[in-house]
N, C-alpha and C positions, 0 to 999 in steps of 0.2 A: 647647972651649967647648960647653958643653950647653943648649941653652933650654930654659925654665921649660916651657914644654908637656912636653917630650920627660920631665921626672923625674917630671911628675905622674902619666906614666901606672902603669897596674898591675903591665909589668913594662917598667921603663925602660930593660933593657938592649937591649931589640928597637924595632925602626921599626914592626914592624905582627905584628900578631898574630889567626891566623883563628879564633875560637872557636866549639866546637862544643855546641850549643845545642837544648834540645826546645822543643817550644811546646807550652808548661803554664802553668797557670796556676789561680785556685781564687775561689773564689763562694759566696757564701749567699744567699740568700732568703727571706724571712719575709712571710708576708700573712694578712690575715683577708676572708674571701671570704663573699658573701651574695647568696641569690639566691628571686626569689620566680617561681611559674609557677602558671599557670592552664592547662586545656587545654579546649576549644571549650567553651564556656558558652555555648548559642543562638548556637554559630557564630564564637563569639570566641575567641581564645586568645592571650594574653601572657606575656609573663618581663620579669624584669626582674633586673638583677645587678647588683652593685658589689664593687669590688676595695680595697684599702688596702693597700699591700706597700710593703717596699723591696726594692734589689736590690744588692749590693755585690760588688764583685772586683776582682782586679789586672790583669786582661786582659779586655777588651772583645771582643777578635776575635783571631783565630789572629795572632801578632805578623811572621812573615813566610812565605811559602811558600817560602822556602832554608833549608837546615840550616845551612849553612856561608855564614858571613859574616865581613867584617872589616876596617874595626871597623863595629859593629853600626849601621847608621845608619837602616835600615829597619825596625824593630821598633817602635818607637812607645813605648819605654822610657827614661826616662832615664837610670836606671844598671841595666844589665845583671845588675851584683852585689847588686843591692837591693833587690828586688823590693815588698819592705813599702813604698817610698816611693809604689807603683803602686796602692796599694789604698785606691779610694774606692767611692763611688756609680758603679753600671756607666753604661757609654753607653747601656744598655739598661732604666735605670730610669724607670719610670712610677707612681706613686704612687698615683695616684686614676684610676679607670677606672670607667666610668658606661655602662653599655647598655640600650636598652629596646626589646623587639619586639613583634608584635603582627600579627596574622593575624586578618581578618572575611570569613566566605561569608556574602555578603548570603544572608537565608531566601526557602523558595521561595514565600512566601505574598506576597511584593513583586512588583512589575510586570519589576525588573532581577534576578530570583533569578538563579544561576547564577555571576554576577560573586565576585569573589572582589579584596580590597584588604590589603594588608599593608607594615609598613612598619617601619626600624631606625631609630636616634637609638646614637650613640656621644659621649659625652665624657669625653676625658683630659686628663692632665697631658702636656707636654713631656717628651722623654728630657732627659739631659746632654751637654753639651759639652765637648767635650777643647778646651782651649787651651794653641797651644805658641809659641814664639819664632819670627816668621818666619825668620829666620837664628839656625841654630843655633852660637853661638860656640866650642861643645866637641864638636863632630861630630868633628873630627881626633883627640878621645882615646877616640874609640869610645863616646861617648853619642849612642844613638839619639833625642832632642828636648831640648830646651831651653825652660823653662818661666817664662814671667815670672814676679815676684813680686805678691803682692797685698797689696793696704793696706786691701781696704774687701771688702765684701764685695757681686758686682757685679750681683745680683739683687737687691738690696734699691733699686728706682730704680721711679719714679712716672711719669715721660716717657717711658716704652716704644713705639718705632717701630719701622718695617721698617728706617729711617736707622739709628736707633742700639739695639737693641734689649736689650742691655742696659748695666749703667755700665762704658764702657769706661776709665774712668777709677780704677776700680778695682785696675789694672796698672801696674807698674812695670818698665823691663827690667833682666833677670838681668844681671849681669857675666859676663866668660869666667870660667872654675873655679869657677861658679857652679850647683847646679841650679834653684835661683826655688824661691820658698814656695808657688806655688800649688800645689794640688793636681790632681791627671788629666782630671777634670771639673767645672769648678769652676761652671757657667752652665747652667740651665734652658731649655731650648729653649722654642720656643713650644709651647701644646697644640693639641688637634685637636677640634672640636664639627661634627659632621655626620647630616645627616639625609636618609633614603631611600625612596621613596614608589615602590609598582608596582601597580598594577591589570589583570587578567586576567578574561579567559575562556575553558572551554573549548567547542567547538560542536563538536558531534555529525554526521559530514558524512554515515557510513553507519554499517552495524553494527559495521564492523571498522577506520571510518577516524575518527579526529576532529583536528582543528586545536587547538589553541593558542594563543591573541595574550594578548601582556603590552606593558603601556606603562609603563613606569619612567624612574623621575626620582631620576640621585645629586646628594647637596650640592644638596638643595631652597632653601634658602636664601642660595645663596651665597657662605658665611663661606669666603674665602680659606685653604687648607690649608698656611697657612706651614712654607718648609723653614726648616732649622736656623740662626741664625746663622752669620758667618766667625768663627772661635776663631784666625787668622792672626794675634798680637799682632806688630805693626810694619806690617802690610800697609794699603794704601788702604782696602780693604773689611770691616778686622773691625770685629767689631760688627755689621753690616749685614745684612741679609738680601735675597736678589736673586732670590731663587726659588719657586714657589709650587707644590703640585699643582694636579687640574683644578679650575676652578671648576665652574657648574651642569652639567649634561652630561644631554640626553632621549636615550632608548632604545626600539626599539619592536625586537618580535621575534615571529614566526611560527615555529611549531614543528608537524609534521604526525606525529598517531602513528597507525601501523597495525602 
């Protein structure tokens, strides 16, 4: 008597098989990039840039640091043999990238000449999200994840929280001998909008010594630097997002040059 796993696999006359495997993988990139700069105009100087790209691939990141594995259950692939099925939007795409700087030495004809203020503004889009099966039901034939299926598509949702951030109802789970319709990244993370303010001076202490003091301020606003959602389909917390970078954060610094 043979059980149905045991004929599914690729060579059903062996229990386990260790295959030998590079970590390859391939990517395109395409963007239109635009950027405007001024340089001290009475002491001013800014830039400002904007990105529009996508990023696509079949591998996101090195798939394991073993050669030899088996069966593949660390690789973050669903089928081994397949690799086309791995090719979407990278986990490293960001679409829309927005930045503006900006540098002012107050003149010396002011009462505060000398000072010096400057300051960054960043907004982007979200990367992508890998979502896979918390239990993978085909781990034993040597697929490394297990991917539910989709019915909707789970960015398109209007009640976006940290609770549920986006439609996790979107998903359906895969059966065993099943790999799931969705694709590798199928969920937009949150973006990132932040701003950074520092003001300095330098004073003159001798001929060959001077100081430095800056006072800087990141995430002036304190827009929460949300991480990624959980992409765990079956787990308590997918969907959810539980983690955050820093919020506001003050910096002072002395710096002494001779």
């Amino acid at each position: 008597t043979v059980t149905a796993q045991q004929l599914l696999r690729p060579y059903p006359e062996f229990t386990n098989v260790v295959l030998f495997r590079d970590n390859i993988g391939n990517s395109s990139y395409e963007a239109l990039q635009a950027k405007l700069e001024k340089r001290f105009s009475r002491g001013l100087t800014f830039s400002f840039a904007y990105t529009f790209s996508k990023l696509i691939d079949d591998a996101s990141s090195v798939f394991s640091n073993t050669i030899f594995t088996g069966p593949v259950a660390n690789t973050g692939i669903a089928d081994a043999n397949n690799l086309h099925l791995e090719r979407d939007l990278s986990s490293g795409d960001i679409p829309r990238v927005f930045s503006a700087s900006w540098v002012y030495r107050i003149p010396r004809i002011w009462k505060i000449s000398g000072w010096q203020m400057a300051g960054v503004v960043r907004i982007q889009s979200g990367d992508r999200v890998a979502v896979t099966q918390a239990t993978n039901a085909n781990s034993s034939l040597g697929y490394g994840v297990q991917r539910p299926n989709c019915i909707a598509n789970p960015n398109d949702f209007n009640n976006s929280s940290a609770a549920e951030f986006f439609n996790v109802g979107a998903f359906t789970a895969a059966p065993q001998f099943t790999l799931g319709t969705c694709s590798r990244n199928p969920v937009r993370g949150p973006g990132l909008q932040d701003a950074d303010l520092m003001i300095g001076k330098t004073f003159r202490v001798t001929e060959k010594v001077a100081a430095e003091f800056r006072a800087e301020v990141f995430n002036v606003t304190n827009t929460p630097p949300f991480n990624d959602p959980s992409g765990s389909y079956g787990s308590a917390a997918f969907g959810t997002i539980t983690s955050a970078g820093n919020p506001r954060d003050f910096e002072f610094a002395l710096k002494l040059h001779f």
